[in-house]
C-alpha positions in Angstrom: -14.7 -27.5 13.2 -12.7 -24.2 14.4 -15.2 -21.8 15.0 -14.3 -18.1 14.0 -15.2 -15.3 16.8 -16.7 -11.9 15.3 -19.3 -9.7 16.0 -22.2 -8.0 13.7 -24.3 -5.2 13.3 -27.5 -3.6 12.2 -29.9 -1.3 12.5 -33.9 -0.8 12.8 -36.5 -1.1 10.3 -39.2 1.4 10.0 -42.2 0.1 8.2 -44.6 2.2 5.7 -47.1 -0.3 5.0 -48.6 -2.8 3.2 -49.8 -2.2 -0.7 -52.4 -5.2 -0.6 -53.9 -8.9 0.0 -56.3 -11.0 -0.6 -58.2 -13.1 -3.5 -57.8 -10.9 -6.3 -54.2 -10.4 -6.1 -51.7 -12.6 -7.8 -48.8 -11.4 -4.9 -49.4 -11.2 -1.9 -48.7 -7.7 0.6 -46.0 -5.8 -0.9 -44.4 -3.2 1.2 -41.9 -0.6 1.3 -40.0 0.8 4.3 -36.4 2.3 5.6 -33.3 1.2 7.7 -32.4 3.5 10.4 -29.1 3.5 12.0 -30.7 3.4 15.8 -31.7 1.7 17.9 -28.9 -0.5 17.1 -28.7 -4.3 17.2 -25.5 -5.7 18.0 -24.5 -9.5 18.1 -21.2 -11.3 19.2 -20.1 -15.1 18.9 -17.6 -16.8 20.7 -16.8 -20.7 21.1 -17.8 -21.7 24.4 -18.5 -25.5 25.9 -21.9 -25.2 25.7 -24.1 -22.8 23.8 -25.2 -19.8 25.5 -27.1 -16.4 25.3 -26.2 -13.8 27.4 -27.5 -10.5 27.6 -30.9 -10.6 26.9 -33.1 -13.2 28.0 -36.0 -12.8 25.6 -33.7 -13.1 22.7 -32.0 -16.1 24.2 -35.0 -18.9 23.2 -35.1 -17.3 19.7 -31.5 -17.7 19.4 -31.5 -21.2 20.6 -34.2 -22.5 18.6 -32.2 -20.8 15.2 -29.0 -23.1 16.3 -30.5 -25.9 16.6 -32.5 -25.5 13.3 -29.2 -25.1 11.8 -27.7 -28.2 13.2 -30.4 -30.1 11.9 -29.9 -28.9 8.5 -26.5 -29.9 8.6 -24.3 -27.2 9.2 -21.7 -28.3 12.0 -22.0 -25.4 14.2 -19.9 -26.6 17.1 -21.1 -24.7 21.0 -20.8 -21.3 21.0 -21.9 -18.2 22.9 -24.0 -15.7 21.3 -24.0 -12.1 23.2 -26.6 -9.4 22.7 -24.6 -6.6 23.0 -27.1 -4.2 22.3 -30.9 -4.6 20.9 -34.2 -2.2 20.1 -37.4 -2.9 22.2 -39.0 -5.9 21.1 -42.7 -5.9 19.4 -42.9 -1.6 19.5 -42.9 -1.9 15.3 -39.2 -1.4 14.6 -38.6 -5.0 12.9 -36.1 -6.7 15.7 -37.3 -9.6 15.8 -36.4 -10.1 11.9 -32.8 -8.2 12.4 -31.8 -10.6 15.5 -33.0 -13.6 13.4 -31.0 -12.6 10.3 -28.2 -11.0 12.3 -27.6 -13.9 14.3 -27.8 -16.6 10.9 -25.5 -14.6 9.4 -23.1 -14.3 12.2 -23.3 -18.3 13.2 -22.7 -18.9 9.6 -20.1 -16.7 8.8 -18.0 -18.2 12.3 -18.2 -22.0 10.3 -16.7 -20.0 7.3 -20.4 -20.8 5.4 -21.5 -17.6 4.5 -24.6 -17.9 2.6 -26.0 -14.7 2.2 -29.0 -14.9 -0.2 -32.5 -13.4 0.4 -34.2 -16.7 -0.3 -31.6 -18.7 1.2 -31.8 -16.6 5.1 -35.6 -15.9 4.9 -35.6 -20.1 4.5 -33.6 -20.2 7.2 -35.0 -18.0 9.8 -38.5 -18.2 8.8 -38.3 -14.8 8.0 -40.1 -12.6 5.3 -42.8 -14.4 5.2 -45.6 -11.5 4.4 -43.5 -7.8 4.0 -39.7 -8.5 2.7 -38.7 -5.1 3.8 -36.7 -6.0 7.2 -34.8 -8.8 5.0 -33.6 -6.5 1.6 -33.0 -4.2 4.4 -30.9 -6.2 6.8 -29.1 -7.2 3.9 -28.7 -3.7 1.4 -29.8 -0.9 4.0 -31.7 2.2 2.0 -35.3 2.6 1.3 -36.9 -0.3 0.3 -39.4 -1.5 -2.0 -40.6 -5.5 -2.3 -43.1 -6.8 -4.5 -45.3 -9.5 -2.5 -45.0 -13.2 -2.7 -46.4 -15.3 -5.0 -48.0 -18.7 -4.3 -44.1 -20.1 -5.2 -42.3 -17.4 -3.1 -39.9 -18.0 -0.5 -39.3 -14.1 0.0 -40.9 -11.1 -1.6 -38.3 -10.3 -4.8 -36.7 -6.8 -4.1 -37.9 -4.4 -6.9 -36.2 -0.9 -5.0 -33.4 0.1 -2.8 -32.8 3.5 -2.7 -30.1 5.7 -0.9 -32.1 8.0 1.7 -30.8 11.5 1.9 -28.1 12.2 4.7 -29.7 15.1 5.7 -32.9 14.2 6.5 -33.3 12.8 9.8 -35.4 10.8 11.7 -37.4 11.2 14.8 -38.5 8.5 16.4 -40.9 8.3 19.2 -42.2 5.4 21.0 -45.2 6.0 22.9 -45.9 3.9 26.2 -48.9 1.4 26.1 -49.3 -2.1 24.5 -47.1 -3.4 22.2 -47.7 -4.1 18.6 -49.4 -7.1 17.2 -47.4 -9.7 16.9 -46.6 -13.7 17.0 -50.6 -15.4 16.9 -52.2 -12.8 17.5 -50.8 -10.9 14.3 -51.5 -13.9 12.3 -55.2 -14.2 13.7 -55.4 -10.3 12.3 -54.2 -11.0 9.0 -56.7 -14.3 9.0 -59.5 -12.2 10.0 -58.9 -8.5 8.3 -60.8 -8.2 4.7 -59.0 -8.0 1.5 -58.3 -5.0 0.4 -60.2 -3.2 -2.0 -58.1 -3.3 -5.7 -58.9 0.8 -5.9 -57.6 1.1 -2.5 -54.2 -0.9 -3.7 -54.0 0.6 -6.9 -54.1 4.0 -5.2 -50.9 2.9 -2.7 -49.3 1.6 -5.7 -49.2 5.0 -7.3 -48.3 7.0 -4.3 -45.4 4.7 -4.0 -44.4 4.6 -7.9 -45.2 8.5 -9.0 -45.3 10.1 -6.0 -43.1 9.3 -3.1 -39.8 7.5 -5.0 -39.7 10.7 -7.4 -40.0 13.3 -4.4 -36.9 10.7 -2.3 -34.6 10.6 -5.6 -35.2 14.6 -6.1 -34.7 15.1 -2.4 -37.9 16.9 -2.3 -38.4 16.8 1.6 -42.1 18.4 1.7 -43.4 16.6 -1.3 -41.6 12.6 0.2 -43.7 13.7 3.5 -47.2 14.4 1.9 -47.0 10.9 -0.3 -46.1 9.2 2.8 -48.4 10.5 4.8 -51.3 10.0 2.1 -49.8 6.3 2.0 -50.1 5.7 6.1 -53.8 7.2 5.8 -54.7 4.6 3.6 -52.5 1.5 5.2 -54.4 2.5 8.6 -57.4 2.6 7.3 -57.0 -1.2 6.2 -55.7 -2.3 9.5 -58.1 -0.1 11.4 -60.2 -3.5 12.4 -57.7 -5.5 14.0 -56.0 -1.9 15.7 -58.8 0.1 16.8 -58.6 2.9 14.6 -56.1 4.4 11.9 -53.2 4.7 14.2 -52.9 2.1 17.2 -52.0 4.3 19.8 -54.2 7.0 20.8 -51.6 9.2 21.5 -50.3 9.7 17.8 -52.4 12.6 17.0 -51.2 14.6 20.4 -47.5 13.6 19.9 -47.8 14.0 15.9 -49.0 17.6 17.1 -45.8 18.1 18.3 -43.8 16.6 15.8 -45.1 19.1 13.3 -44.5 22.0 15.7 -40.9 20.5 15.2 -40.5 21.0 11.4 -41.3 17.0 10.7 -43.2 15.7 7.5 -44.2 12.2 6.5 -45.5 11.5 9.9 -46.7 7.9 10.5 -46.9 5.1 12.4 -44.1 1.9 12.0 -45.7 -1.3 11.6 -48.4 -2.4 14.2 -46.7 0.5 16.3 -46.9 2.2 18.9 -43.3 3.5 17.4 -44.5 6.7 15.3 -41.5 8.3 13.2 -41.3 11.8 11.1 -38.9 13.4 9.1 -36.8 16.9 9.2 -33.9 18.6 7.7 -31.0 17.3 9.5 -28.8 20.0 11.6 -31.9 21.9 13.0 -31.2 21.6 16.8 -34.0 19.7 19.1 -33.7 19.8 22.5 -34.7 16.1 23.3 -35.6 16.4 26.8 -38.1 19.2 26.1 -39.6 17.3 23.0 -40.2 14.2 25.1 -41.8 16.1 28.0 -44.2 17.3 24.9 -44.8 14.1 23.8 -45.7 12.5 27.2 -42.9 10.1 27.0 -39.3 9.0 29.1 -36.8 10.8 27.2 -35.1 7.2 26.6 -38.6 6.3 24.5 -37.6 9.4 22.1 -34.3 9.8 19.5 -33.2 11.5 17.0 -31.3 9.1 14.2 -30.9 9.3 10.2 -31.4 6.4 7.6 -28.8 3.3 7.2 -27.9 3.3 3.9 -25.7 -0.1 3.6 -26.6 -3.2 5.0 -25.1 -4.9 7.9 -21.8 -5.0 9.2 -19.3 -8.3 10.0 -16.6 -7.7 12.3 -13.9 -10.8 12.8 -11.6 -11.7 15.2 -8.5 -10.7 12.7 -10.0 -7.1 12.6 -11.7 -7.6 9.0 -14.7 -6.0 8.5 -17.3 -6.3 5.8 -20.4 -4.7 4.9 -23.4 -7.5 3.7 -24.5 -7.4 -0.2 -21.9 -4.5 -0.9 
C-alpha cells in the first residue's frame, strides 16, 4: 500500500475539572475544559524502511506501541517514520499525551487513505478518553468544551457543548517548576483511592457550569466567566485535595496567582493534576513576559501568553491540501 506523507497539528488542552464520580452516579466524571493554540503539537509521516520516531524520545514508545496496535487490527500501515516536530511538556496538566495519541492515529490513518475520524471510533483506538472526554471533542472540534461522563456502556464521554471562546480573551499560562502531575498508575491509584463525591458538591459544579459560566462565555462577560470558574476550581480541588496535598498541587499557585491578578487575569486555576496554572485577560493589554516570569519564580520559557483554539486539528498532505478535523 502507497503510503501518503503529511503532517498534522494541534494544540493544548486546558482542563477545568471534573463534575463527579462514584456509586450514586449513573455517568461517570464529566468535565469541561478549552483548546489553546500553544504549546503546539506538531506531527509528520513519511514512508521510510523501517518505522521510526525521531525527535522526541519519550514520545517514540507511545508512538510505536499505537502502530503496532493498528497493524493488529488490520489496517496495512506499511514502515513509516513519524517526526515530532514540535510537542508541550509531558505530564505538567496540558493533555499531550491524549493530543500525540490522537494526533498521531489520525495522521497514520489519514497516510493509508482510512480516515476514520469518529469520537468512539479514535478514543477505541488510542485508549483515549477513558475518564474526562474533553482532550478528545477537543482534538477533534477545538472551542470550549463540555462532556457528559461515561456510562457503564460508554466508549467515550458523548459531547453535550462546544463553544467558540472569545478572540480577545487571552490566555496566560504558567508552568511552575516542581513535580509533575499525576499521571499513568499512579493517577489511577488516586482515582481508586479518592472518595465519591458528595451529590451536593456535584450538583453545585453542575450549576456553575450550566447557569453560570456558559451564559457569562456566550455573553462575553469576561469578569463574570472568571468568578464561575474560579468557584468551579475551588470546589474540583477540594475533591482531589487527598491524592494532591491540598486544593492546588503546587504550592506556589497562590504566590504566582498573586501575580496573575496584579496582571488583570480572572478565572484563575490550575489545569488538570497541574502544576500548569492558567488565567484569563483582555487580549491587547501588553505584558512584558520576562518581567512576569521573574514575578512568578519561573524560566521565562515555563511562561506564555496564547489565546483559545477554536477549530480542531489541522491535516497538511503532501499535494499541499489542507483540512481542518470535524469542520
Amino acid at each position: 500500500m502507497n503510503l501518503h506523507a503529511g503532517e498534522i497539528q494541534t494544540g493544548s488542552r486546558l482542563h477545568f475539572g471534573l463534575l463527579g464520580w462514584g456509586e450514586a452516579y449513573v455517568r461517570q466524571f464529566g468535565g469541561l475544559g478549552l483548546m489553546i493554540e500553544e504549546p503546539a503539537l506538531r506531527l509528520a509521516v513519511a514512508p521510510s524502511e523501517v518505522d521510526r520516531v525521531v525527535g522526541s524520545t519519550s514520545a517514540a514508545s507511545r508512538i510505536t506501541e499505537l502502530m503496532g496496535n493498528l497493524r493488529a487490527r488490520g489496517f496495512a500501515l506499511p514502515p513509516v517514520c513519524i517526526e515530532v516536530l514540535e510537542a508541550p511538556r509531558e505530564h505538567v496538566g496540558l493533555g499531550s499525551g491524549t493530543q500525540l495519541s490522537l494526533a498521531a492515529a489520525c495522521l497514520l490513518l489519514d497516510s493509508i487513505a482510512q480516515p476514520d475520524l469518529a469520537a468512539d471510533r479514535l478514543a477505541e483506538l488510542t485508549a483515549r478518553g477513558r475518564r474526562s472526554g474533553v482532550g478528545l471533542h477537543g482534538f477533534l472540534h477545538g472551542g470550549l468544551i463540555v462532556d457528559g461522563g461515561r456510562s457503564s456502556d460508554s466508549v467515550a464521554p458523548p459531547l453535550l457543548a462546544r463553544y467558540e471562546f472569545p478572540s480577545d480573551w487571552s490566555v496566560l499560562v504558567v508552568i511552575p517548576e516542581g513535580p509533575t502531575g499525576l499521571h499513568g498508575v499512579e493517577e489511577r491509584r488516586a482515582f481508586r483511592e479518592l472518595p465519591s463525591v458528595p451529590t451536593a458538591v456535584s450538583d453545585r459544579l453542575c450549576r456553575l457550569v450550566l447557569l453560570e459560566l456558559l451564559p457569562a462565555l456566550i455573553e462575553r462577560d469576561l469578569p463574570l466567566f472568571g468568578e464561575a470558574l474560579e468557584r468551579i476550581q475551588r470546589l474540583v480541588g477540594e475533591t482531589f485535595a487527598p491524592a494532591q496535598g491540598g486544593v492546588f498541587a503546587n504550592n506556589a499557585f497562590d504566590r504566582i496567582a498573586a501575580v496573575l491578578r496584579d496582571e488583570g487575569c480572572v478565572g484563575i486555576g490550575q489545569s488538570s493534576w497541574g502544576p500548569a496554572l492558567y488565567g484569563f485577560r483582555l487580549a491587547g493589554n501588553s505584558v512584558d513576559l520576562d518581567r512576569l516570569a521573574a514575578r512568578c519564580g519561573v524560566d521565562r520559557e515555563r511562561i506564555l501568553v496564547t489565546k483559545a483554539r477554536n477549530r480542531g486539528a489541522e491535516l497538511r498532505r503532501s499535494s499541499g491540501a489542507t483540512s481542518v478535523l470535524a469542520d
